[in-house]
N, C-alpha and C positions, 0 to 999 in steps of 0.2 A: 090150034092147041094154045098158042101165046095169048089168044084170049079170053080161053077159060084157065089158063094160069092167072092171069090179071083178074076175072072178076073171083076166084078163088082165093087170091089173095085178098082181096078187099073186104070179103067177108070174115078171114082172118082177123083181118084188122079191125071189124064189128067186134068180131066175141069180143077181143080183149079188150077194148072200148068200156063193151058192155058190162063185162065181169070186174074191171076196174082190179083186178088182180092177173098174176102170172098163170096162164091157162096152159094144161098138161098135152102132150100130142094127142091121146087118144081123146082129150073132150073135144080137139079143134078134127079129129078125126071122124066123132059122133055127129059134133056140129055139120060138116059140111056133106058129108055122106054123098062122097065122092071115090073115084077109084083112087085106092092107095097111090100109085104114082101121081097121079093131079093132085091131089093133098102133099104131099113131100116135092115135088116140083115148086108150088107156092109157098112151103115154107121158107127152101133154100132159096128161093128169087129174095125174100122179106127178110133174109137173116144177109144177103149178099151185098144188099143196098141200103143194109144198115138201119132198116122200120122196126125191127124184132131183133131183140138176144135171145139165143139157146141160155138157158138155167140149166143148172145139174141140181137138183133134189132128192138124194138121195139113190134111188134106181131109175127117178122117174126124169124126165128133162120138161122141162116147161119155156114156155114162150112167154116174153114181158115186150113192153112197148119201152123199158125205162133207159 
């Protein structure tokens, strides 16, 4: 499991790379098209060690690298 949380995250860390913007849970959701817990598992490992901030946007939360 810790290492499909690790390579889950790492591809997190692609999108927002790629998108060079703050990407919302459910596109890192579509992107990975993994089981809901393995998606939220890597996000909180990437928000816990300080690679990614939670944004509040309105209703929606988004992930920044900034």
């Amino acid at each position: 499991m810790i290492t499909q949380i690790g390579i889950a995250s790492g591809d997190i860390l692609t999108l927002i790379e790629k998108k060079k913007r703050p990407v919302s849970i459910s596109e890192v959701e579509a992107y990975l098209d993994n089981e809901k817990e393995l998606t939220y598992m890597s996000i909180g490992w990437l928000v816990r060690e300080g690679h990614v901030h939670l944004v509040d946007k309105g209703k929606d939360k988004y992930l920044c690298s900034c």
